[in-house]
N, C-alpha and C positions, 0 to 999 in steps of 0.2 A: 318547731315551726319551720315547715321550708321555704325558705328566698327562694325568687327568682328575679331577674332583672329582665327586660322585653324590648325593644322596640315596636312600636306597634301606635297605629290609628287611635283615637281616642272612643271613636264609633265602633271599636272592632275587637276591644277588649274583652271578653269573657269570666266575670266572676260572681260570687255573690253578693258582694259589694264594692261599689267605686267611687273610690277618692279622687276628691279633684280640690285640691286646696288654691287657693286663689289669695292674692294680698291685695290691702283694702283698696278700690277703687278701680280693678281690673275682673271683676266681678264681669263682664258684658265682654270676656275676650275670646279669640276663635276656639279654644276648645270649649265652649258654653253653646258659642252660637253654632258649633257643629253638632251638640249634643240638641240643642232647642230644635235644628233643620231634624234630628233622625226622630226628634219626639213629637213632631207636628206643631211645632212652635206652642207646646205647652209648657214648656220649659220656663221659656222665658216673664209668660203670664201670672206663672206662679210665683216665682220675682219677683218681678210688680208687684204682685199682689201682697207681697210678706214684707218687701222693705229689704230685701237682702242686698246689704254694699258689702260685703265681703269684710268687717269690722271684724275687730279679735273674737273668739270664742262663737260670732256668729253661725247656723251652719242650718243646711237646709236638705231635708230628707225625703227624695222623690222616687218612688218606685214606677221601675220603667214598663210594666204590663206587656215585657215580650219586646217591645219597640226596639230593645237594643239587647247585644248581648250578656251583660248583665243585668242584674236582677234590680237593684237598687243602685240609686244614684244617691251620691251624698257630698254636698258642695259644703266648702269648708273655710270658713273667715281666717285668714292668720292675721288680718289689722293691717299695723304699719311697720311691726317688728319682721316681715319676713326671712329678712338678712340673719338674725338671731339665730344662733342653732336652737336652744333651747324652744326656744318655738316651734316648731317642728319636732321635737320629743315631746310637747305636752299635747300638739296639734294628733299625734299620733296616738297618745294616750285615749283621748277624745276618739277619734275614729274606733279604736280596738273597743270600748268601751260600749257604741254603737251597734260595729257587728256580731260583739255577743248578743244583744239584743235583739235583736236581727238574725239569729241564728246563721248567720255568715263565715262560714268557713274556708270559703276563701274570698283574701280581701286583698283589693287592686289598689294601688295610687298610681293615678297620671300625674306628672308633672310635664306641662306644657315647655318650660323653659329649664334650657340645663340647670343644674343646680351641683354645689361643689359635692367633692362624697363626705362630707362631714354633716353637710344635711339630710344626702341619703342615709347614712349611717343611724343619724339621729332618728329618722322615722323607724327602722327596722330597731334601735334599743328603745325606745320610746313604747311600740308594741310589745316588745317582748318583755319589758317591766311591768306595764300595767297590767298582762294578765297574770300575775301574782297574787293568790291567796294564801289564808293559812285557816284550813279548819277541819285538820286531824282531828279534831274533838270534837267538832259539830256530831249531834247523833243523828241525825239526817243527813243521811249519804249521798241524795238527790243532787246532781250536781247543778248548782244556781248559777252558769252561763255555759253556752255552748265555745267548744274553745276553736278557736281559732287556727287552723291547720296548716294553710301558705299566705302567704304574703307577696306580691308580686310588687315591683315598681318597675314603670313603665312611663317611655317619654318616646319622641318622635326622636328616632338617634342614638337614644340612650345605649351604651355600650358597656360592657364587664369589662371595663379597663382593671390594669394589674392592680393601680393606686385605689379602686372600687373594691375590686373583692378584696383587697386587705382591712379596708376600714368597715367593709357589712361582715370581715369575718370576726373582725375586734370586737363588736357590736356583740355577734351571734354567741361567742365564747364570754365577754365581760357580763352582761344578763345574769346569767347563770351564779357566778361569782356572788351577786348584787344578793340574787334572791337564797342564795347559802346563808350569806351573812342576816338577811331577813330572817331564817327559819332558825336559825342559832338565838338571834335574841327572843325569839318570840315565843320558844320553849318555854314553859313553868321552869321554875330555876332549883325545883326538885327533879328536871329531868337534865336542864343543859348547867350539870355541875362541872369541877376542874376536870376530872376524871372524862364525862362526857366528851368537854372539848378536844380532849386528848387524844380520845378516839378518835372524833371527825378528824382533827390536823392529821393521826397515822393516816386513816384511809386517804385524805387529801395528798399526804408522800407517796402513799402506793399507787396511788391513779395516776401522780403526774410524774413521777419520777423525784421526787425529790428524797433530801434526808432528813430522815425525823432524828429527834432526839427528846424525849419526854422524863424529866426528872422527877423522882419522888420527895418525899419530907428527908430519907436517908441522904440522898445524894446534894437535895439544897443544902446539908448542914457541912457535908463536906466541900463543899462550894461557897459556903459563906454567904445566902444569902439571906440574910437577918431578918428583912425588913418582909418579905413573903410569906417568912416562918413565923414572922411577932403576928403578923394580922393573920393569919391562921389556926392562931392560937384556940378561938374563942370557938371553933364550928369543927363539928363530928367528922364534917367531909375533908377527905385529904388533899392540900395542896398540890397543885401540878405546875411544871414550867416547862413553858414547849416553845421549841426550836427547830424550825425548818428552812432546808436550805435549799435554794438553785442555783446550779451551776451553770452556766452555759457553755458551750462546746468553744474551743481555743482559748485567748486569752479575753478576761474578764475588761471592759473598758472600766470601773467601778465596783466597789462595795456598796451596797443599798442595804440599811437596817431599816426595817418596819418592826415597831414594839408597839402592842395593843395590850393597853386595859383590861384581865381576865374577870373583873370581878363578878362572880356569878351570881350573888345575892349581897346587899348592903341594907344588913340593919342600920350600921350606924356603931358595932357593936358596943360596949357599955355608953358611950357618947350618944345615945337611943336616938330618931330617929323616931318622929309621929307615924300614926299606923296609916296616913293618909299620904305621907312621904313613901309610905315603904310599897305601895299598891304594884308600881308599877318597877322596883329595884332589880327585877330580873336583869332590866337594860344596860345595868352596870358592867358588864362585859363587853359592851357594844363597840370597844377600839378591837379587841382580842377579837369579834367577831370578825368584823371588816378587813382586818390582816389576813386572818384563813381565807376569808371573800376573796382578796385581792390576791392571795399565791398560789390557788387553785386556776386562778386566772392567768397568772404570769407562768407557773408550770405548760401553759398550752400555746401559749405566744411567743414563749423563747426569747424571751431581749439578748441582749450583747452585756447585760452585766448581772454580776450575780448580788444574791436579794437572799437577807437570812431574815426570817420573823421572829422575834420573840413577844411571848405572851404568859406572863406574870398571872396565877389563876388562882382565886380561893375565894371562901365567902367572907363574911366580914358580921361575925356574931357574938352576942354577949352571953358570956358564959361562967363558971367561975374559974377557967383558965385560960381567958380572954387576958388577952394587954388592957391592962388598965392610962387614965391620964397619969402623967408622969414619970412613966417610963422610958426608957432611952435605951436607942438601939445602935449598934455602932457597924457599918456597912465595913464590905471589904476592900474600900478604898480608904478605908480611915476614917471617913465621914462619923461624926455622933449628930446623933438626930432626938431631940425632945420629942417625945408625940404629949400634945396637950391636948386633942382631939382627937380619939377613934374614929369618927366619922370622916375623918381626912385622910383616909386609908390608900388612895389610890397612887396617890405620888410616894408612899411608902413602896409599894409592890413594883411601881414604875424604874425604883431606883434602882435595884439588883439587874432589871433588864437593860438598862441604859449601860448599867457599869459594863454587864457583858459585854455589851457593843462596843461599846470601846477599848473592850482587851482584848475582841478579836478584829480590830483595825479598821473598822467602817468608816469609809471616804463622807457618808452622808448618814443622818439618822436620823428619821423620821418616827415620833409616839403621835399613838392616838387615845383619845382617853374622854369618858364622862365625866370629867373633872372637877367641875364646879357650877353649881347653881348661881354663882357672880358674874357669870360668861353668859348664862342664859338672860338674865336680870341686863344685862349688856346690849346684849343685841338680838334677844327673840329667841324663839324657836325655830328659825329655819336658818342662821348664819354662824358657820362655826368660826372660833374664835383663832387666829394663829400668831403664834410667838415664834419666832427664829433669831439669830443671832449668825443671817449668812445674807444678805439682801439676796446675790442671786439664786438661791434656792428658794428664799419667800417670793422673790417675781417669777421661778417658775411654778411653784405651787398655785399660786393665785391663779396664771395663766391656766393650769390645768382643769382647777375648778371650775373655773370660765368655760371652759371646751367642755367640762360633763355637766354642764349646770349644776354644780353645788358650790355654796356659795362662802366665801370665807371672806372674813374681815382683818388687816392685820392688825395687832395689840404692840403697845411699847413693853419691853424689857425694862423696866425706869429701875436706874443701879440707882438711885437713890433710896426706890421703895427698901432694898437688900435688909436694912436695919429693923425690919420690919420683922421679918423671918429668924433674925438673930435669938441665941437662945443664953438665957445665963449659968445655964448650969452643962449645956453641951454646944457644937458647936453651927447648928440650927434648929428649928423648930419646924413642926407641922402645918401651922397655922401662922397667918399674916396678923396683923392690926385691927382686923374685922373692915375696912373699906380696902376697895381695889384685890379683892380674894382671885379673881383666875388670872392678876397678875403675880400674886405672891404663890400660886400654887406652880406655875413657870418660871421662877426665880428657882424655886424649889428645886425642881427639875434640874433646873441649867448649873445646878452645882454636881450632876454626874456624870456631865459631856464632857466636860475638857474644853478641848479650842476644835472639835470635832463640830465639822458645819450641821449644825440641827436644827429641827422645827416641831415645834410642840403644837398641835391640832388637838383644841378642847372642843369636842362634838357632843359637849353635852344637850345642847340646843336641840340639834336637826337631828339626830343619833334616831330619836324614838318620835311617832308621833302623837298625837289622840285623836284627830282625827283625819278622815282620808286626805290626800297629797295626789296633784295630776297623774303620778302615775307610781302611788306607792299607795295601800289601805294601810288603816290604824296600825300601829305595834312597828315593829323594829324597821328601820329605811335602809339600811346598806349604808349609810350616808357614807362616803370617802373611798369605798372601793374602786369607784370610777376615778375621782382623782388619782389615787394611787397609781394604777393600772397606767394611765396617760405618763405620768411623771417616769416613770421606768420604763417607759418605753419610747421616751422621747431622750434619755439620756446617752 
């Protein structure tokens, strides 16, 4: 999609469609009544006549019959949250949504009054997420919207300042990232297996300059990492761990680890898992997704510090050379670990990547993971859950989320829960006490960091959806790329 930015008349605009977003109660201001003078005051009739106060979600769709230079007019409630970025990305989802409809290819917004570039921003990622689909496998090739081709914004003044085109080029390059990590979970998980991932992450280092490192079953054993190879056990497909790194040019201000969740399919393996649980387990990958999302994004932004991903990758099936319950796995920090539940797989495979992280020095480390259905059961499907053990890396996280609208809630670390996860026969276990599970699954965790400032992001909730989202359809969201991307680039 190409941007442009414009100063220019509201009467004098040229597109297929024009946006003109209004907040509640300024519905009747001069760019309306300029537009009502070029349309012979039917503008404003129509108004009246519908009830339009410019309330959230409100929006009123008037085609101009030649009277002006575009073709349709389309006025736009944002309510009382204008302020809100978030507003503005879904307000923008809505319009995109519109001009497909509208066979509109190219789509205008006026904005009468300056506005910061974090809300220009937001309208330009707001469009360019919502036209995201996924339907390689539809056998109708017919394409079901017309897309979308520029984008302009436009205000009386409006100028490409340096501090503008950086946040609409953030915008223009993060999207992309977003809807990577989209098409990665939303594979059949007979197609985005460890092996697969692996490929995307090489070509993701080849495109942006980074370095891969992709290890096999030979190389995790001589690596020690146990707990990849125990859950690997049970499934045909071979494990993979992938690692990629950026560098930035002189000296590094930080290490940044990003560790995503690879799990490409979760039976549940012998700890089974109902066939009604298992419908939609492709998603189990969805932290390992968002990481690629997020380093194909930072390979092209170039922060000032350098970002190594790791991603933990296998399926998780019952087989009869599956890990059985009661087995015990001993990591290469010494750690023994009980596994009494297969189904609790993912902080197994999280561990090997953590432990990495921290033998290669990361100032910060950041996991992401579908963790637990106790997190969901928590706080919904749209709020992911975050554990840290650094306040100010959990106040910028939170902040970050805040800037991309996704939404995180923090959790306690309660060191008393600890006793919970304790094991008697090694020296922890897989599983908590059965209440408070996606905090004993971040206890878990937080025995491979050290005193290495970390934050544990359970995106089991928001990760996948079922049905459509302002500016995401059904199936995998990207959820956290955006944070990510904000957080390393603000460091």
């Amino acid at each position: 999609m190409n941007i442009r930015v414009q100063s220019q008349a509201v009467t004098k605009i040229k597109s297929d469609m024009l946006v003109v977003p209004l907040a509640e109660g300024q519905h009747d201001n001069g760019a309306v009544r300029d537009l009502d003078a070029a349309l012979g005051g039917a503008l404003r009739t129509h108004l009246s006549h519908t009830g339009f106060s410019a309330k959230a979600g409100q929006r009123v769709v008037f085609p101009t019959h030649t009277q002006l230079p575009s073709r349709t007019l389309m006025l736009l409630g944002l309510g009382k949250d204008a302020a809100d970025t978030e507003t503005w990305r879904r307000s923008a989802a809505k319009a995109q949504a519109e001009a497909e409809g509208q066979q509109a290819k190219h789509l205008a917004w006026f904005f009468s009054d300056a506005r910061p570039e974090a809300d220009l921003a937001a309208v330009v990622e707001g469009s360019l997420l919502s036209a995201y689909s996924f339907d390689k496998y539809k056998s109708d090739k017919t394409p079901k919207r017309t897309a979308v081709d520029s984008l302009s914004l436009v205000g009386p003044g409006l100028r490409k300042t340096v501090a503008l085109s950086r946040a609409l080029e953030a915008a223009r390059k993060t999207a992309p990232g977003v809807c990577l990590a989209r098409d990665l979970i939303n594979e059949p998980a007979s197609v985005s297996t460890p092996s697969y991932l692996a490929e995307q992450a090489t070509k993701i280092a080849r495109d942006g300059g980074l370095k891969a490192e992709v290890f096999g079953p030979s190389r995790m054993k001589t690596a020690k990492m146990a707990g990849l190879l125990a859950v690997a056990k049970g499934s045909v497909e071979e494990p993979r761990f992938i690692k990629l790194r950026y560098t930035p040019e002189g000296r590094a201000r930080k290490k940044i680890a990003l560790v995503g969740k690879g799990l490409t399919f979760d039976s549940g393996g012998l700890s089974l898992k109902t066939p009604k649980s298992m419908e939609t387990m492709k998603l189990d990958m969805s932290g390992g997704a968002t990481v690629l999302g997020a380093m194909q994004v930072i390979a092209q932004l170039r922060p000032k510090v350098q970002v190594t991903a790791y991603v933990p990758s296998t399926e998780n099936m019952p087989s009869g050379t599956a890990q059985k319950p009661g087995d015990i796995i001993t990591y290469k920090n010494g750690k023994t670990v009980e596994v009494l539940n297969t189904d609790a797989e993912g902080r197994l495979i999280l561990a090997d990547a953590l432990i990495r992280a921290v033998e290669d020095r990361a100032d910060v480390i950041i996991d992401l993971a579908t963790l637990t259905g106790a997190c969901v059961v928590a706080l919904g499907s749209r709020v992911a859950g975050l554990f840290c053990n650094n306040q100010e890396l959990s106040d910028a996280l939170m902040a970050c989320g805040k800037q991309a609208g996704e939404a995180f809630w923090p959790l306690p670390l309660v060191k008393d829960y600890r006793d919970d996860i304790k094991s008697s026969v090694a020296d922890i276990k897989n599983i908590g006490g059965g209440s408070g599970g996606a905090i004993a699954g971040a206890l878990f965790l937080e025995e491979f960091v050290g005193d290495t400032p970390w934050a544990h992001l359970d995106i089991a909730g928001p990760a996948f959806t079922q049905s459509a989202l302002p500016y995401s359809p059904r199936g995998g969201t990207g959820f956290g790329v955006r944070t990510l991307v904000r957080y390393v680039m603000s460091v």
